[in-house]
C-alpha angles and dihedrals in degrees: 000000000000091000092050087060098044092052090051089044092058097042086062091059099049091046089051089053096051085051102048084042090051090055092050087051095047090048099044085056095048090053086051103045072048090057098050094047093054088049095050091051089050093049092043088056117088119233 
């Protein structure tokens, strides 16, 4: 039985972590789609 909560225990963790993991990814892509868009503007302008 112990065994049993600690394997659940330590499936919510991990769960937790992948998605904690999965947010930073998702923001870390968005900054950079941000990124892109503001260098394309930059390169459609004329000088």
């Amino acid at each position: 039985m112990n065994t049993a909560s600690n394997a659940a225990r330590a499936t919510t963790a991990n769960v937790s972590l992948f998605g904690k993991l999965r947010a930073l990814a998702l923001h870390a892509l968005n900054l950079h789609l941000q990124n892109c868009a503001v260098i394309a503007e930059a390169y459609r302008r004329p000088l």
